[in-house]
N, C-alpha and C positions, 0 to 999 in steps of 0.2 A: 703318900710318903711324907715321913717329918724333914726338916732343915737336915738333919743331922743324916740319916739314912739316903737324899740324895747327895750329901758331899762324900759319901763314902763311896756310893757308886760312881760318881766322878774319878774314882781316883784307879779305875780299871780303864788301862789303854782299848783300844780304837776294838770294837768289837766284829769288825772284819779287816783281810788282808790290803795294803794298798794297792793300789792297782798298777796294772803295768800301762807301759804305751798302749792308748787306744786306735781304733783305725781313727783317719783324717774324715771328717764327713765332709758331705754333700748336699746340698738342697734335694736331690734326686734320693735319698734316703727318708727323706720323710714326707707323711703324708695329710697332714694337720700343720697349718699355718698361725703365726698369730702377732698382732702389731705392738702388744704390751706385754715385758712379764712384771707381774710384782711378787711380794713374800708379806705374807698375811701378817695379823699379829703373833700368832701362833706356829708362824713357820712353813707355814704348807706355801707353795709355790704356786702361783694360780694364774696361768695366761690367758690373757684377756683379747678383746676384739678380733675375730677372726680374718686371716688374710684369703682368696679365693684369688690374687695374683704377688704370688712371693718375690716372684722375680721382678717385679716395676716396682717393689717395697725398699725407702731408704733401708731400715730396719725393722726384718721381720722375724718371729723365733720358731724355727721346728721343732717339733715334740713330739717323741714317741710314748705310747703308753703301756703299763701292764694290763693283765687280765683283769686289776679292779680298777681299770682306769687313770693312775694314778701316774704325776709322769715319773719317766727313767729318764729321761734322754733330752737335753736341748741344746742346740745350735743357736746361734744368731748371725743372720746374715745379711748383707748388705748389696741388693738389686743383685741377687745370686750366687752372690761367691760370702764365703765365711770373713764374719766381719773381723778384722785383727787389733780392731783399735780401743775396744775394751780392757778392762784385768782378765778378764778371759772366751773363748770363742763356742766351748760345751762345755755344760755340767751335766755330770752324772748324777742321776739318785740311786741308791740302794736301798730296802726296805728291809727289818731283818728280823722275827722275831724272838726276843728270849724267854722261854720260859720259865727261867728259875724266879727272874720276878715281874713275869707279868708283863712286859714292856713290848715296844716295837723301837727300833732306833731306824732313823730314815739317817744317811748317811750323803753327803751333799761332793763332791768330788770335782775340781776342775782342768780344762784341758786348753792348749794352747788349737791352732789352725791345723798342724801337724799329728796333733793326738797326742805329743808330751803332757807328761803331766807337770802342772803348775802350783806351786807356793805364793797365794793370793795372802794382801794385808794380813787378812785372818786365819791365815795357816795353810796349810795343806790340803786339810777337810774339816766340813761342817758336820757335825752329828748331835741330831736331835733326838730323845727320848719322851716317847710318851706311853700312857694309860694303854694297854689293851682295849679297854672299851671306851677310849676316847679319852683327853684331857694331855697338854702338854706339861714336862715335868723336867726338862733341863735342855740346852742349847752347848756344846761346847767345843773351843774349836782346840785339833790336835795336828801336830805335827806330822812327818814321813812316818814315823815311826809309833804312832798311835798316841804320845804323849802330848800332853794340855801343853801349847805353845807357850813360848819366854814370855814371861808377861813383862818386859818391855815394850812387848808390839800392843798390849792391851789386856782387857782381861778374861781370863780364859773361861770358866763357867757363867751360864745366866740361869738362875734357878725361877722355876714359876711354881707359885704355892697357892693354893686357895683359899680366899678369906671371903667368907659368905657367895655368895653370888658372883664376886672378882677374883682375878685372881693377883698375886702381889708379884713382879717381878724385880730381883736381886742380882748385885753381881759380885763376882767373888773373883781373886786370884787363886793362882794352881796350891798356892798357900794354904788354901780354904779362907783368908782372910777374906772379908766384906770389903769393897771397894765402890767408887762411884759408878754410877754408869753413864753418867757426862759424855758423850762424843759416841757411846759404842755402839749407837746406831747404823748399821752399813747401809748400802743403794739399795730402793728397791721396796724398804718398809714403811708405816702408814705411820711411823710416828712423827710429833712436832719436837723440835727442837728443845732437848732437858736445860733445863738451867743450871749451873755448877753445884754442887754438891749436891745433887741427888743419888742418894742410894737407895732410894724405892722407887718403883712404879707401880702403880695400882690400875689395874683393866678391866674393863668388859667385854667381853668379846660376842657377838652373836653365834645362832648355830652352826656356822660357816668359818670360825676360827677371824670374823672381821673383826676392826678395832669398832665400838660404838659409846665409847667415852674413857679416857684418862685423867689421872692426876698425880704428881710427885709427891716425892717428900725427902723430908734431909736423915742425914744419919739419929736426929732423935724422935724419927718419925711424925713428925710435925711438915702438916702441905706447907710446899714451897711454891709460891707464884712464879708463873710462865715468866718472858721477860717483859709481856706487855704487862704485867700485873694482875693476869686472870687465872683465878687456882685449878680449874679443869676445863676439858673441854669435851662436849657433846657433839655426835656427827649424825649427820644421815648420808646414807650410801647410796651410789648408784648400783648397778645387778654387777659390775667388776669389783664392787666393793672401793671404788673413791669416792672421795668425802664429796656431796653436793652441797654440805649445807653441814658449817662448824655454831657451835652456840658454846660463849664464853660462861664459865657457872662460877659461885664463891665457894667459898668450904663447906656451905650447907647447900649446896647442889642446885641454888636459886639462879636466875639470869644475873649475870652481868654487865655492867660497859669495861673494859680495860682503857689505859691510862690514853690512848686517840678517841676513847668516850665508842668507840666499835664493841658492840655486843654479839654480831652472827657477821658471817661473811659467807656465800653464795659461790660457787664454782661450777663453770661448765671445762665440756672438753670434745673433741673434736673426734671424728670417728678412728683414729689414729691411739685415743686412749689420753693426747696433749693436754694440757690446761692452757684453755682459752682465752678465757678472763675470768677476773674476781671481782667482786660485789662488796662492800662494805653497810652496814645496816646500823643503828642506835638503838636503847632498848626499845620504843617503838613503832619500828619497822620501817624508821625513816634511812634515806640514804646517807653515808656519814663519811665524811673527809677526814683522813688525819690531821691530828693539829701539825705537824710541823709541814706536810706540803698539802695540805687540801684534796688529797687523792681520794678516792670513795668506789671508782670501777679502773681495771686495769685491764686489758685488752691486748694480749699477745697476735702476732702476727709472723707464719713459719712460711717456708719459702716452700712451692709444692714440689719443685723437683725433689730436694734433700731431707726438708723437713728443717732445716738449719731454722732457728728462731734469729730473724730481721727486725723487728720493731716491736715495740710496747707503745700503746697509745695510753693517755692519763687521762680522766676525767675526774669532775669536782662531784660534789653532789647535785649539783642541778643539770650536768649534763654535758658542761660546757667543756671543752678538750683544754689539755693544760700542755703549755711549751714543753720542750726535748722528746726526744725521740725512745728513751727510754733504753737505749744499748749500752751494755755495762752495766746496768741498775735494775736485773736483775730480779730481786730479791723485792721489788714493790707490787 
């Protein structure tokens, strides 16, 4: 479909009924366990690490499936009762097909501990459209009443188009205007951090709907650098699809170092689905400390009853641990 053909179909309210109060679930309603969920680059919902005891789980998410396996139904719960301290406690999926053009819309629905339904950041409901025989073709979220939310809260459609082998993704208000898509990344998805005015992205996805390399661009479609100063970024996945291994590239898709002189950074994570520590590398393959604190491995440490993150350890590049405890900071 062109630009123009998917903002037209954008502009048809919610293509099923909203929903009523649902029943309150229970951990005893389902029968599939799992320690992670995340949302691909492509939307699909994919729970990772499986649980075999839910109930000794800080947070663990129930899932039911359909006939093609696909899920409908998830809970998250906390050492067995529904956890309340999320934006929300279930989401629904609906799968729906249209035949007038070809499409399936997966329709994303959320619910409080009680089964009320909930007005999360991005609206009411998430409804995504894709290809019959595969390929994503818009993201958009709608109100109670089927219509593209106030775009004060943000913007309402995300269009995905393909250009060669990638696919470019846009974002637009209910306007049809082009807008940035700076922040409108929700929990959950494998992207890095957009830089301000980006109004493209461009992806690859594997056959799995995983992310396996990005890059920006501004409104005159000219790459825009990450904020370390590296124009894309290349991943390798583990089988949940997170990144083990990021490699920084230029605009001609060559290795780079970004502006800490860090070319790849290395991630583990713990059977929980956690990030464990990170790794810092040089273009080559040495270990590399930031220039402004010398950091080069960062070593998270969660607490086993709750899972609560207690401590960051810091090391240099030779190995050596660096002062503070690392609480509050986050982000290193």
């Amino acid at each position: 479909m062109t630009r123009s053909l998917l903002l037209g179909l954008a502009l048809f309210g919610a293509l099923l009924l909203s929903p009523a109060i649902a029943d309150a679930q229970t951990i005893n309603d389902y029968r599939e366990f799992y320690r992670l969920l995340r949302i691909n680059a492509t939307e699909q919902v994919v729970p990772c690490y499986p649980s075999a005891k839910p109930l000794d789980e800080p947070i663990v998410y129930g899932v039911d499936r359909d006939t093609a396996g696909r899920p409908t139904r998830i809970t998250r719960f906390t050492f067995g009762n529904p956890d309340t301290r999320g934006e929300w406690t279930t989401m629904r999926i609906a799968y729906t097909p249209v035949e007038t053009n070809n499409t399936i819309v997966q329709r994303r629905t959320f619910y409080g501990a009680s089964g009320v339904p909930l007005t999360t950041l991005t609206g009411f409901a998430v409804e995504i459209i894709y290809r019959r025989n595969g390929g994503i073709l818009m993201r958009k979220y709608v109100d109670a009443d089927g219509k593209p939310v106030n775009d004060l809260v943000g913007t309402s459609w995300t269009l995905y188009l393909p250009v060669g082998e990638a696919i470019s993704q846009e974002w637009y208000f209910s306007n049809r205007k082009l807008h940035f898509g700076t922040g409108s990344d929700g929990p959950y998805h494998p992207f890095a951090a957009m830089p301000e005015q980006t109004y493209y992205r461009k992806m690859v996805v594997n056959a799995a709907g995983e992310l396996v390399r990005e890059e920006v661009r501004g409104f005159d479609k000219k790459s825009l650098p990450y904020p370390n100063g590296e124009f894309a970024h290349a991943y390798e996945l583990n089988a949940c699809g997170q990144p083990t291994r990021i490699i920084f590239l230029d605009t001609g898709g060559n290795p780079m170092a970004d502006s800490d002189g860090v070319a790849t950074r290395t991630f583990e994570y713990d059977t929980n689905g956690r990030m464990i520590a990170w790794s810092a590398f040089d273009l080559k393959g040495n270990p590399k400390g930031r220039r402004g604190d010398g950091v080069a491995v960062t070593r998270k440490i969660y607490r086993e009853f709750d899972g609560i993150l207690v401590d960051e350890q810091w090391f240099d590049a030779k190995g050596n641990q660096l002062p503070g405890d690392g609480l509050g900071s986050t982000n290193r």
